[in-house]
C-alpha positions as CSV (number, residue, x, y, z in Angstrom):
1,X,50.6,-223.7,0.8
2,X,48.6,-223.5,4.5
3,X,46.7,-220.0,5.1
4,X,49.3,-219.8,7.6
5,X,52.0,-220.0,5.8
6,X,50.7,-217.2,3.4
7,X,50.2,-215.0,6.5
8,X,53.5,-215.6,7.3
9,X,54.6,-214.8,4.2
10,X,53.0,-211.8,3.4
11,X,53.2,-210.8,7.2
12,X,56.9,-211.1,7.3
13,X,58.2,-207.8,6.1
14,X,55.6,-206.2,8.4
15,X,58.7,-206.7,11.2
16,X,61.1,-205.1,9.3
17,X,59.0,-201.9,9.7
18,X,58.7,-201.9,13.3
19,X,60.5,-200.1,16.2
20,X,60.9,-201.7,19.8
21,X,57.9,-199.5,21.5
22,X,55.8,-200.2,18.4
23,X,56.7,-204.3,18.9
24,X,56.0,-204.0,22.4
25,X,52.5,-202.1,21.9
26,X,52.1,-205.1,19.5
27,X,53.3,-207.8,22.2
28,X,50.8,-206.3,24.6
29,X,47.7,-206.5,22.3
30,X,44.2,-208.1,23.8
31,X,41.0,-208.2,23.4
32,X,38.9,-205.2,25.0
33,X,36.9,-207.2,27.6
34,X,33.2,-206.7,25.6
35,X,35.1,-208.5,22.4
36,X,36.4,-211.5,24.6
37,X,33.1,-212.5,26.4
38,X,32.2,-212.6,23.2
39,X,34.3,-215.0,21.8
40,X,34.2,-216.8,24.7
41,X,30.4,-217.4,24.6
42,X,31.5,-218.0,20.7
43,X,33.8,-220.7,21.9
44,X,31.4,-222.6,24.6
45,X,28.8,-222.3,21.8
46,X,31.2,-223.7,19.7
47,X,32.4,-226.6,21.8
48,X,28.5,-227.3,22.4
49,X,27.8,-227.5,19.3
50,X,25.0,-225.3,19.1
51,X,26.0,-222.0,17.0
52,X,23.7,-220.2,14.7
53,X,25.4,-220.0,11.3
54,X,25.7,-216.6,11.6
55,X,27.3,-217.0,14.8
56,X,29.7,-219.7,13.0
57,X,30.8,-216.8,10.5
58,X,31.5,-214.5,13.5
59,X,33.5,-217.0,15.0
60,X,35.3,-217.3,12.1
61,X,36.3,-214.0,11.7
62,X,37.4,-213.8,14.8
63,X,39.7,-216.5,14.8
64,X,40.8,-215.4,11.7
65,X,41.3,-212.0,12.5
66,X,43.3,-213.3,16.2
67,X,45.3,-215.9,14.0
68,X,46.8,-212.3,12.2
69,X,47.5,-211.0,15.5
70,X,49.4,-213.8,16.9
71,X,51.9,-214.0,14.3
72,X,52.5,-210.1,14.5
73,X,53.1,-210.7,18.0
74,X,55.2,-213.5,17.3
75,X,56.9,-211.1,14.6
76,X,57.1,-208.5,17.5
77,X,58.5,-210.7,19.9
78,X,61.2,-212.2,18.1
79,X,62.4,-208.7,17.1
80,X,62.4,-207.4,20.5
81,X,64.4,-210.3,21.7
82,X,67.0,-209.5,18.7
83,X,67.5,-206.2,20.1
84,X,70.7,-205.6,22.7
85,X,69.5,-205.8,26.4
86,X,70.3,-202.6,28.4
């Protein structure tokens, strides 16, 4: 089984729980602008080849961490567009 299929299934009740203003809050989720220059400078680093390992691991968690938000936003999405248009 993939890590994202894990997170999916472990993730998956988490959308039962939520209400339409609490998926939309979760739809609307970014980065603060500090935390994405950061991973962009991560990402060029990345693409250049030249991170530090410590800067590896950072990047890591980040991606990891952003891989957790996208399926709650997928989660959130799909809910909201379940719910009766008014």
């Amino acid at each position: 089984m993939s890590t994202a299929e894990i997170l999916q299934q472990v993730l998956g009740p988490f959308a039962e729980c939520l209400t339409a203003d609490a998926a939309r809050k979760i739809v609307a989720l970014r980065a603060d602008p500090e935390t994405q220059a950061r991973i962009d400078a991560l990402a060029e680093k990345a693409n250049d080849g030249t991170l530090t390992d410590e800067e590896r691991a950072d990047y890591e968690k980040f991606r990891a961490t952003f891989h957790v938000v996208t399926i709650l936003q997928s989660r959130a999405r799909k809910l909201l567009s379940q719910q009766p248009k008014s």
